[in-house]
N, C-alpha and C positions, 0 to 999 in steps of 0.2 A: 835060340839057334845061333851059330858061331854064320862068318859070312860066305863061306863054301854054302854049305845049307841054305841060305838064303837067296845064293845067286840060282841054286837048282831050283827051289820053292817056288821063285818069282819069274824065273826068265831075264830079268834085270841085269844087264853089264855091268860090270861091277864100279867104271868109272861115274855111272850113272849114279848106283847105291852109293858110292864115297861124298860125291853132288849132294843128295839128298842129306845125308848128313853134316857138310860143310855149310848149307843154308839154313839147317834147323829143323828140317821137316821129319827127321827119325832123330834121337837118342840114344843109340845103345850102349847097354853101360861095359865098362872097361877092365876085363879081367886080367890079371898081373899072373903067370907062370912062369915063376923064375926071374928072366930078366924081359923076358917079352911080354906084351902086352895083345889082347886080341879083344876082337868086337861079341857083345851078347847082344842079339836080337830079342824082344820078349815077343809076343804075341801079336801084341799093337802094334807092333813098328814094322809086324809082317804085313798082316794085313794093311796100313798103311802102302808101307809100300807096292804090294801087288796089286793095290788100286791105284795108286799114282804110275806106276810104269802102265798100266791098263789107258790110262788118260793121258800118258804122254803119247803111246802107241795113234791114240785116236785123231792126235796132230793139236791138244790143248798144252796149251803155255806152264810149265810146274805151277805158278801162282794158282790158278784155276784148276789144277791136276790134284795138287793137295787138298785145296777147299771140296774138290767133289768127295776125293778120299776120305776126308773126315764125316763128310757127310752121311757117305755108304756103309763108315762102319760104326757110324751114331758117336763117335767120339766127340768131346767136349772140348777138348784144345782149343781156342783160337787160331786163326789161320796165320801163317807168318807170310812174311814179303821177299 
């Protein structure tokens, strides 16, 4: 999913999903069209995120927002700080 798609997907403001990327907690990889570059969501980093903005909603801190997210969706990652 490119990040339009992902903002309708999740409900997620987008400064939030740029967040989530600038501390490590998604990866989307970086597709080159011409001279511009855009975001690819894969699947995990959807679900990732519509569980972490779900735990931000509920007033927990990203550090504890990510770890339950990984949790609910059985991911393996490590939790980052």
């Amino acid at each position: 999913m490119n990040t339009t798609e992902v903002l309708k997907h999740t409900g997620i403001p987008r400064q939030k999903l740029y967040y989530l990327e600038q501390k490590g907690y998604v990866s989307p990889k970086k597709v080159r069209v011409g001279e511009k570059a855009f975001r690819e969501f894969d699947d995990r980093d959807v679900q990732l995120i519509f569980w972490i903005w779900a735990y931000l909603k509920d007033g927990f801190r990203y550090r504890i927002a990510y770890a339950k997210a990984l949790k609910k969706t059985g991911s393996q990652q490590g939790a980052k700080t």
